[in-house]
Structures are given as structure tokens and as C-alpha cells.
Residue, then its C-alpha position, 0 to 999 in steps of 0.5 A: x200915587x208914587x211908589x217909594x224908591x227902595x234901594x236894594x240891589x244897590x251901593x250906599x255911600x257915605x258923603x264925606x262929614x256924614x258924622x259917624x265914624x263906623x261909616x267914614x267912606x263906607x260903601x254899603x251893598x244894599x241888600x234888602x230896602x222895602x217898607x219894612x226896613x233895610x239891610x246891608x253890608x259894608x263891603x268899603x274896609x276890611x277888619x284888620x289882621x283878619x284874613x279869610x283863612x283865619x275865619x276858616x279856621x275858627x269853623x274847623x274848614x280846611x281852606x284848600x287852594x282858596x285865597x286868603x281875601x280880607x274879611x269886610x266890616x259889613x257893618x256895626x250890628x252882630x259883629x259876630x254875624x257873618x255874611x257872603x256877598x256872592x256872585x249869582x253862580x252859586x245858591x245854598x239854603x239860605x241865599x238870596x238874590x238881590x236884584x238880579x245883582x249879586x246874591x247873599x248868604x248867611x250860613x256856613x255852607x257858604x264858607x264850606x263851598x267856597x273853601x272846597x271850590x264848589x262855591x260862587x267864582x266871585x265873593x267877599x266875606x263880612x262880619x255885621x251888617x249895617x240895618x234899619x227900622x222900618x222907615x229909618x233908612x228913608x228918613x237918613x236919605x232926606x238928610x245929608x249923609x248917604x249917597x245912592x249909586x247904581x250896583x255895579x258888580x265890576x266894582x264890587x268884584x274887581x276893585x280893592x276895598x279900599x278903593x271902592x268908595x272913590x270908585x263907586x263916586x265916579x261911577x256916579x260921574x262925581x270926584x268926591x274930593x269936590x263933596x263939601x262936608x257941610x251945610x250952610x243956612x240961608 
């Protein structure tokens, strides 16, 4: 008997013509993939005119000296939900780790910490998160549409938003430009 193959801890991306538009070039830090469903958060665009700062803000948390990063769409389910993808140096009462990779954090102690400078060294924040059913994911990997690349944490904490799809492709030793978006009948 084979174990299933889960995917957290890694990135997901979306092949070119996958067919839906909420995940044209998306990159998804898996977060959670077992037998009972998946979750994770888009960490490959950012919500436009919404800084970090301004999210803040609507919590009444004074930012300090913390950049102003972008906010990440983390995906199309709970917009209004959101979540930090953090480096391991840091836990609050809900974080997680995710493979020993990157951990996760869903509540506002998060926020706090990162804008009063005791929180994790390295982070992106996202509103919503990309989720699904028990077997769904599984299913959508039999069919063209999602690629699974290592989790590399360089990528995630060093490289732009905008470039982490191309990035994460050739991490993979694949030019994305050579991906055809799709499939012929024999």
C-alpha cells in the first residue's frame, strides 16, 4: 500500500490556462493537505492600495517603525480573514508549523507583535485563503492546472510578490514561458 502524497509545507502553482482567473499565476504556500482537505495562502499578488499600515490601522495598532509591506490576496474564500505566514522565530495562540518551513497565524496577536517589533524577523500578511474539501485538491492534481514545487523559504522571504511565480517555476528547473496552456487529443 502507498501512502497519498500531501503537499503542505510546499508552494502550488498555477500552470498557465489553468481556467480560473482568481489563480492566473498564483503561488500557494500550502499550509495544511492531508485526507481531510487542503489549505493555503496565496502569497504570488498583492491587494491593490492596501498596504500593511492601513490594515493596522483598522485594528487601532500603532505600526511603530514596521514597514509598510503589501497585503498578499491569500486567496477567494473569507476575504475578510486574515493570515500571517511567518518565519519560525516567533509563535502565538494559534500559530502552526508547517513543516518545519514556515509557520501560520491567524489572529491579531500576530499583527500586534509584528508592528511592536516582537514578532517574527521575516512575514507576509494575506486576506483569504485558497481551501478545499476533502479530496478536491487531489482531484484538481490529476487534471492540468496546479504544479507542486519544493517550499523554499528564500523565495517566499526574499523575492517580490510579483515575481514569485516565475521564481518558484525555476526552482523547479522549468521556464514557464515554454509551459503550453492546453492539451491536445490523440
Amino acid at each position: 500500500m502507498t501512502q497519498a502524497a500531501y503537499l503542505t509545507g510546499q508552494f502550488l502553482l498555477a500552470m498557465p490556462g489553468m481556467g480560473d482567473p482568481r489563480f492566473d499565476r498564483a503561488v500557494i504556500a500550502m499550509c495544511a493537505h492531508d485526507a481531510k482537505g487542503a489549505i493555503g495562502i496565496g502569497v504570488g499578488a498583492v491587494i491593490g492600495g492596501l498596504g500593511f499600515h492601513a490594515l493596522l490601522e483598522q485594528f487601532e495598532i500603532d505600526p511603530g517603525t514596521t514597514p509598510d509591506a503589501p497585503v498578499h490576496f491569500g486567496g477567494p474564500v473569507e476575504m475578510r480573514r486574515g493570515f500571517v505566514v511567518h518565519s519560525l522565530d516567533w509563535s502565538g495562540q494559534d500559530t502552526v508549523d508547517v513543516a518545519g518551513r514556515w509557520a501560520l497565524s491567524g489572529t491579531i496577536d500576530a499583527l500586534r507583535a509584528i508592528a511592536d517589533g516582537s514578532g517574527p524577523r521575516r512575514w507576509v500578511v494575506a486576506l483569504g485563503y485558497a481551501g478545499w474539501a476533502e479530496g478536491q485538491l487531489d482531484g484538481e492534481l490529476a487534471r492540468p492546472g496546479w504544479f507542486p514545487v519544493k517550499g523554499d523559504t528564500d523565495l517566499l522571504w526574499t523575492s517580490d510578490a510579483a515575481d514569485r511565480w516565475q521564481a518558484a517555476y525555476r526552482t523547479a528547473g522549468i521556464d514557464p514561458r515554454q509551459l503550453v496552456t492546453g492539451s491536445g487529443n490523440a
